[in-house]
C-alpha positions in Angstrom: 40.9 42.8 -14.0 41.5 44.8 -17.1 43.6 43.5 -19.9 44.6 44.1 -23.3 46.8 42.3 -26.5 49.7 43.8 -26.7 50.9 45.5 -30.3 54.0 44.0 -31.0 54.2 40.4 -28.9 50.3 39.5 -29.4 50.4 38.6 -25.4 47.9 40.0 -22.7 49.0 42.5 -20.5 47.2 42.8 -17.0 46.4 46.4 -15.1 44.2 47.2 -12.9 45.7 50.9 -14.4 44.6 50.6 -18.1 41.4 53.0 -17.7 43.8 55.4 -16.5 46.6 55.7 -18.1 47.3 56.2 -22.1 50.9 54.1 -22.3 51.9 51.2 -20.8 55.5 48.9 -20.7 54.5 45.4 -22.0 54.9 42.6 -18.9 55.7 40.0 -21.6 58.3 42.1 -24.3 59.3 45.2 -22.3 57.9 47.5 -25.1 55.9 51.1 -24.3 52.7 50.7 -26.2 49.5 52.5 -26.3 47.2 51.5 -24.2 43.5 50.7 -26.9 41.1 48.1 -26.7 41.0 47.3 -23.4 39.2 44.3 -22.2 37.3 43.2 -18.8 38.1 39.8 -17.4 36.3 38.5 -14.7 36.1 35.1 -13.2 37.0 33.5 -17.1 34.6 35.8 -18.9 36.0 38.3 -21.0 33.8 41.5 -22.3 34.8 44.5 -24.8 35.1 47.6 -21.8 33.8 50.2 -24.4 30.5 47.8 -24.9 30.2 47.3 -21.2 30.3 50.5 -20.7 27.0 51.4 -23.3 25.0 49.2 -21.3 26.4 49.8 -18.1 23.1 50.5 -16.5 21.8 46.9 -17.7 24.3 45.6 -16.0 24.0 47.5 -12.9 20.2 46.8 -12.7 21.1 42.8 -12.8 23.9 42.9 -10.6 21.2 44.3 -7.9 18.4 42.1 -9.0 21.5 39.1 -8.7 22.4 40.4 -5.2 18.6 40.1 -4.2 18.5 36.9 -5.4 21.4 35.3 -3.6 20.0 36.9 -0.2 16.7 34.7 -1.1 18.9 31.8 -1.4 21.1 31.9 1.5 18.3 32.6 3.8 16.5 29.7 2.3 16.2 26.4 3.8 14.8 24.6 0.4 17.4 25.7 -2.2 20.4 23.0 -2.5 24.0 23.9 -2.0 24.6 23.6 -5.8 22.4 26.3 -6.4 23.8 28.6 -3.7 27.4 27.9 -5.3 26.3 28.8 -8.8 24.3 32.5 -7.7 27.5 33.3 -6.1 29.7 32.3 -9.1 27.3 34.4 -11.2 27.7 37.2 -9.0 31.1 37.4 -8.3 31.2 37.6 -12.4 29.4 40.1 -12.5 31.1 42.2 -9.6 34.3 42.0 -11.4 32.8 43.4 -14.6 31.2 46.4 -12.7 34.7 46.9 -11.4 36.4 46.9 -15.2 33.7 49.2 -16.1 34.8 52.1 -13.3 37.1 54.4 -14.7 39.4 54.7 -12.0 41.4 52.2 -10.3 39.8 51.6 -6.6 41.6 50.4 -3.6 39.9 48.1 -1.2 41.7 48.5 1.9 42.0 44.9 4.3 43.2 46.8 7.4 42.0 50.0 8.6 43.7 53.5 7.2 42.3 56.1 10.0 41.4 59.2 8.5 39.7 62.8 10.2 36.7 63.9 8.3 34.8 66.9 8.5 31.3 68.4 7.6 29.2 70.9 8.3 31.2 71.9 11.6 31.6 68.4 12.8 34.6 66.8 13.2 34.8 63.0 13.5 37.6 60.3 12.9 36.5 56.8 10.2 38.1 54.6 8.1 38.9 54.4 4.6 36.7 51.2 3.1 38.2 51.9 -0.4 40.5 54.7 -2.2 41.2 55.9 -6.0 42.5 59.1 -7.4 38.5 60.2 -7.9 37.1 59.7 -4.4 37.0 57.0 -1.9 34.3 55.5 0.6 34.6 55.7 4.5 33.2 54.7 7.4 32.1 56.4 10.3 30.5 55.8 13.5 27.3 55.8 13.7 26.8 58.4 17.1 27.9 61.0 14.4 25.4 63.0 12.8 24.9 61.6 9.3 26.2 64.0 6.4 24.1 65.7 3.8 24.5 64.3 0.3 25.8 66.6 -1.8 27.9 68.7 1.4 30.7 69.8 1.3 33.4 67.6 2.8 36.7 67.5 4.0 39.4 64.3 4.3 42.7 64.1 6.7 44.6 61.0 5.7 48.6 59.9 5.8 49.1 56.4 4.2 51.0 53.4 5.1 54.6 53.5 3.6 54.2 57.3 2.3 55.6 60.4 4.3 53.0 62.8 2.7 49.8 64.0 4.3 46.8 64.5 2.0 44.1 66.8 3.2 41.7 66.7 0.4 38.3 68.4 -0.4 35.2 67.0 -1.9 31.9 66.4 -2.0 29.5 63.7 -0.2 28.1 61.6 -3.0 25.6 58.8 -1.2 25.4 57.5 2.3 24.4 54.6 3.8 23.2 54.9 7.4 24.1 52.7 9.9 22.4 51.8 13.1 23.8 52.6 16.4 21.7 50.2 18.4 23.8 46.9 15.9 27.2 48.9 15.9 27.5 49.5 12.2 29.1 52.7 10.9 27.3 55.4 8.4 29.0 54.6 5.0 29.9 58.1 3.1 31.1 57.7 -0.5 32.9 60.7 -1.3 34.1 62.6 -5.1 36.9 64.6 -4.4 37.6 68.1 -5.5 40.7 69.3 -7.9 43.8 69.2 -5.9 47.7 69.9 -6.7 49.7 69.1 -8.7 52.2 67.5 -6.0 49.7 65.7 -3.8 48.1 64.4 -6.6 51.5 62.8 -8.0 51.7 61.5 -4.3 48.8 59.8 -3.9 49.1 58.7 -8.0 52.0 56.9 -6.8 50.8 54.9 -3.8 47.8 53.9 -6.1 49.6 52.7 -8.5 52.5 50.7 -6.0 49.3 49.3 -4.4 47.9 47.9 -7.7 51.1 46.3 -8.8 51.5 48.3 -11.3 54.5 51.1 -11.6 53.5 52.5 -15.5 52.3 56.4 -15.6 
């Protein structure tokens, strides 16, 4: 979660918005303040963002070698509960920091949002893993031909609640394959291209109703 200390009460205000957005209306005292100094809170920890950011690569390298780690664990007879507990307490810290350090606010959607993709002439129908006003991740099955990293792709989507349709442009960023023969679906993170001005305010919007948040 991102914070920051508001100017004029001294009290914390909470958005998952605050990377985004250069004013904000105080939770606590109502007043519009510029959002500065925004902090990272994750799991009782609480870093700078700016100096997260500057060794964001540090981080990133841990969080894998963490994630490594706890697969040894779980999979291992020998290691006691406590310490199984603990990896994943350290990890889920340092997931939520990674998260504070992305600069746009990312959806992680619990039930499925259907959307049509297409790329390189093939046209194919996934769901939307997560969503932000950058780009998004989806899933697809895995009978489809896997897409080229760096190919041009294409998005269909309406969302739950909102009467607009978004057909947005981009390009595929990584992929994950998934394996046909264990039913898991390729995994296609996608950055989107420029869009307008209305779709974007649209889809601004529904991002922001779904954070809790309703500041521009």
């Amino acid at each position: 979660m991102l914070i920051m200390k508001c100017p004029e009460c001294d009290k914390h205000i909470s958005s998952a918005l605050l990377a985004e957005i250069p004013r904000i209306q105080c939770e606590h005292c109502g007043a519009q303040v510029p959002v500065v100094n925004v902090l990272v809170s994750a799991n009782g920890f609480t870093f700078d963002r700016s100096d997260l950011l500057k060794r964001f690569f540090r981080f990133r390298k841990l969080l894998d070698e963490v994630t490594d780690e706890r697969n040894v664990l779980v999979n291992s007879s020998t290691a006691s509960e406590e310490s199984k507990r603990s990896i994943e307490q350290f990890l889920s810290i340092l997931q939520g920091m990674m998260t504070g350090a992305r600069d746009n606010f990312r959806y992680q959607f619990e039930s499925q949002v259907v959307t049509k993709v297409t790329y390189e002439k093939q046209h194919c129908h996934g769901n939307f893993i997560n969503l932000s006003m950058e780009g998004a991740c989806v899933d697809i099955a895995s009978t489809n031909p896997l897409p080229r990293v760096g190919g041009d792709v294409a998005v269909e989507f309406s969302l739950f609640g909102s009467e607009s349709k978004f057909i947005l442009n981009g390009k595929v960023c990584w992929i994950q394959k998934g394996k046909e023969q264990e039913h898991t679906k390729h995994s296609v993170g996608l950055k989107f291209s420029s869009f307008d001005d209305s779709l974007k305010t649209a889809l601004w919007d529904y991002l922001s109703g779904l954070s809790g948040d309703v500041h521009r």
